[in-house]
C-alpha positions as CSV (number, residue, x, y, z in Angstrom):
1,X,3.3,18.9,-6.9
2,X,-0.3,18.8,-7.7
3,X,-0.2,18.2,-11.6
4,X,2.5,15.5,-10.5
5,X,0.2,13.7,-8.1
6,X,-3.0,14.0,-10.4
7,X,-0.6,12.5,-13.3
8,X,0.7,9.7,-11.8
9,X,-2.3,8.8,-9.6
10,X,-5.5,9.7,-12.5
11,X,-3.8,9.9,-15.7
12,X,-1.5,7.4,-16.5
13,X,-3.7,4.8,-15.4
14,X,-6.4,6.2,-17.9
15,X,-3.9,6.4,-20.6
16,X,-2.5,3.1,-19.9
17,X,-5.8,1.7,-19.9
18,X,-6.5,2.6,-23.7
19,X,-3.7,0.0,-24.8
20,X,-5.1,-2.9,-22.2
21,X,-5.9,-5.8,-23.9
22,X,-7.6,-7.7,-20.9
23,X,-10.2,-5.3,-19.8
24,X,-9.9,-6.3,-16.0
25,X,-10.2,-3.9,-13.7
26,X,-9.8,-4.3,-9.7
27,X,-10.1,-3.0,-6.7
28,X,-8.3,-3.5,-3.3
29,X,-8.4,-3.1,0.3
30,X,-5.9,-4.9,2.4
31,X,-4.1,-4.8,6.1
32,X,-0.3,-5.2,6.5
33,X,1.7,-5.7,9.4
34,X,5.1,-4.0,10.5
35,X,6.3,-1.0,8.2
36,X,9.8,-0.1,7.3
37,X,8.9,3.0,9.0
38,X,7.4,1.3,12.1
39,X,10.5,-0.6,12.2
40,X,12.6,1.8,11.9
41,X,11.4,4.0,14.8
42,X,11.6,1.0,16.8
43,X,15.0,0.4,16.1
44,X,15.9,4.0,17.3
45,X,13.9,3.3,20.0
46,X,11.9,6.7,19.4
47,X,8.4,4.9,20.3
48,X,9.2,5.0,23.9
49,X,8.9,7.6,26.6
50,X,10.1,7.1,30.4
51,X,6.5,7.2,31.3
52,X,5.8,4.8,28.7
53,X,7.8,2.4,27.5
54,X,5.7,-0.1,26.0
55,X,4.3,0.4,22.3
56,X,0.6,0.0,20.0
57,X,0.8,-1.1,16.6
58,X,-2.3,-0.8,14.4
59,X,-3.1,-2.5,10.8
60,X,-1.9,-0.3,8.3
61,X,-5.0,0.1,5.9
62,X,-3.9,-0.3,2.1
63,X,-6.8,0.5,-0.8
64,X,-6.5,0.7,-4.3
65,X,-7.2,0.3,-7.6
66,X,-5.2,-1.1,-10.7
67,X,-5.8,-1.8,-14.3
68,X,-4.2,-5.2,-16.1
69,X,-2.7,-3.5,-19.3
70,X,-1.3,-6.7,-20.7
71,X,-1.3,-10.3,-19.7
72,X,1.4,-10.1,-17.6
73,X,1.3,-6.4,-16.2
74,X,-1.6,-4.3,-14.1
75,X,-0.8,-0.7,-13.1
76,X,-3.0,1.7,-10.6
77,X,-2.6,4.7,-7.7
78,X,-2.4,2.9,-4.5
79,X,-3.4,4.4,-1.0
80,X,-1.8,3.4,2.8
81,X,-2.3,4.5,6.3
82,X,-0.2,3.7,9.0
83,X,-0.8,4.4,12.5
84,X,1.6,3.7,15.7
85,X,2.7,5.2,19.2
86,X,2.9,4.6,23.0
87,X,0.3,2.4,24.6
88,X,-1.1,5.8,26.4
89,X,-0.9,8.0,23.4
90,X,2.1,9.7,24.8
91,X,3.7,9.6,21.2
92,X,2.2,8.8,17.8
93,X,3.2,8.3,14.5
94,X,1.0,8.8,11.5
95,X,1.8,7.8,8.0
96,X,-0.3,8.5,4.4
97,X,1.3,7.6,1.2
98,X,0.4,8.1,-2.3
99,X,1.9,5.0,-4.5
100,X,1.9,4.2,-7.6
101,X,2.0,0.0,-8.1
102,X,3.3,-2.0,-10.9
103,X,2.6,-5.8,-10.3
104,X,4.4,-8.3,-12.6
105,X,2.2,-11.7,-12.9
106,X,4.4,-14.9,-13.4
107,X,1.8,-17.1,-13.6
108,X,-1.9,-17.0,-13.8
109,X,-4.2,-20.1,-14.0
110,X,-8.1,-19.8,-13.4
111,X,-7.9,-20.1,-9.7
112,X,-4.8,-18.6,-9.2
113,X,-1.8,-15.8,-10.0
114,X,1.1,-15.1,-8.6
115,X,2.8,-11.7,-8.5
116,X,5.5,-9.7,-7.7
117,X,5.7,-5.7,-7.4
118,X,6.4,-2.6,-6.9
119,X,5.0,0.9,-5.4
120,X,6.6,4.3,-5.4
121,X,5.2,7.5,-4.3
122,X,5.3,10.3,-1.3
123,X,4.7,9.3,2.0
124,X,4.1,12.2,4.3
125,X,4.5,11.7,8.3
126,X,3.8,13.4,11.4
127,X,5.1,13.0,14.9
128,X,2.9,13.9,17.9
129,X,3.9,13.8,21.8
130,X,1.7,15.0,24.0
131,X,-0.7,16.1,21.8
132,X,1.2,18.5,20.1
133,X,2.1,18.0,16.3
134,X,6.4,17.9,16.8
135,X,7.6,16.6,13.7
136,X,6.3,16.8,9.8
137,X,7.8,15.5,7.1
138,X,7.4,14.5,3.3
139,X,9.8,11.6,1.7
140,X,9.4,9.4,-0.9
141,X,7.5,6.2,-0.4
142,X,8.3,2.7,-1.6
143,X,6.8,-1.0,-1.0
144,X,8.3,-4.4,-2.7
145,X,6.4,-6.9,-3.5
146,X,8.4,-10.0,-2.9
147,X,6.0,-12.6,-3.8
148,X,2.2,-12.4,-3.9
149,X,-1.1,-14.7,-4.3
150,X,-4.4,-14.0,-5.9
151,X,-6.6,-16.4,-5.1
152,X,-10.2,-16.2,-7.2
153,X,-13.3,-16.8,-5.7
154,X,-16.2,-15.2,-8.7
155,X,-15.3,-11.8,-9.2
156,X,-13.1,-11.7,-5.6
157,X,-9.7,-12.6,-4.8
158,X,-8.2,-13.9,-1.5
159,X,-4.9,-11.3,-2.1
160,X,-2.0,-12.0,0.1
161,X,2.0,-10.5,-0.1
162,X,5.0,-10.3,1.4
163,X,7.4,-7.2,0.8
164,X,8.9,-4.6,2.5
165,X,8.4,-0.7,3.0
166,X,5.1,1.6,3.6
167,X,2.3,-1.3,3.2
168,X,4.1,-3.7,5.5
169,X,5.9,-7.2,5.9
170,X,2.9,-9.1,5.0
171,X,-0.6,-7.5,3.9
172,X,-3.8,-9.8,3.5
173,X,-6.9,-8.2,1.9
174,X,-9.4,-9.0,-0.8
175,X,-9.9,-7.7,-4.3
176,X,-13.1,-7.2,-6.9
177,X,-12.4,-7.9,-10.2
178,X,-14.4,-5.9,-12.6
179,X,-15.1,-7.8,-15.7
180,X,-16.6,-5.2,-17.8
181,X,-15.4,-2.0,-19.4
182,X,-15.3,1.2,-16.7
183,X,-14.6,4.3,-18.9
């Protein structure tokens, strides 16, 4: 699982990165809002205790870094966190996934590109009540990117996207763009 991991998330990238033809490099941190996995623990209603029915949601923390290969494709390991329980701490959820993210650019101007994507990877989650780790588990991890914005401003983009799965419904964040050669 290891070699699989360091492949996806360290290797492909670099060899990917060979062929580029751009020489951009970036890297991201965003916040989303509302997970599919959030979601659907609400739905089950699994958030709430009798104690404590009422429920936190934190930002889910999304960082990464991804390489444009070709004019219309960049490609990098991408990182997410996702945090939510009770309003007392009575039961928590904690999420961590390991993606890879393909983005597709449509259309790219010098102020502006718009993207669509897609991450897959290993999410792995734990369930706690009372303090007391209940539940682990490791599944596989996905985000769609609907429809996305970069918006330049020097070597930072405003980066905003809608989708679905581990990252959230929407995610706002920012993104340095690396000009010059890294390896």
């Amino acid at each position: 699982m290891k070699r699989l991991i360091f492949f996806f998330f360290v290797l492909l990238p670099v060899f990917l990165s060979a062929q580029r033809s751009s020489g951009k490099y970036f890297f991201y941190v965003q916040g989303g809002y509302l997970s599919a996995w959030y979601v659907k623990e609400a739905m089950q209603k699994s958030i709430a205790t009798e104690t404590d029915p009422h429920n936190h949601k934190c930002i889910i923390l999304n960082a990464g870094f991804q390489i444009k290969v070709s004019k219309d494709w960049r490609v990098g390991p991408s990182f997410t966190y996702d945090h939510f329980g009770t309003k007392h701490r009575d039961v928590e959820f904690h999420s961590f996934s390991y993606l890879l993210r393909v983005d597709r650019i449509w259309k790219e101007t010098k102020q502006i590109s718009i993207y669509s994507g897609l991450s897959l990877g290993i999410n792995s989650t734990r369930r706690i009540e009372e303090k007391i780790k209940k539940d682990y588990s490791v599944n596989p991890g996905w985000q769609i990117y609907l429809l996305g914005a970069d918006i330049r401003i020097y070597e930072f983009l405003l980066d905003i996207n809608a989708g679905y799965g581990v990252s959230g419904i929407l995610n706002m964040g920012i993104k340095y763009r690396f000009l010059k050669k890294l390896l």
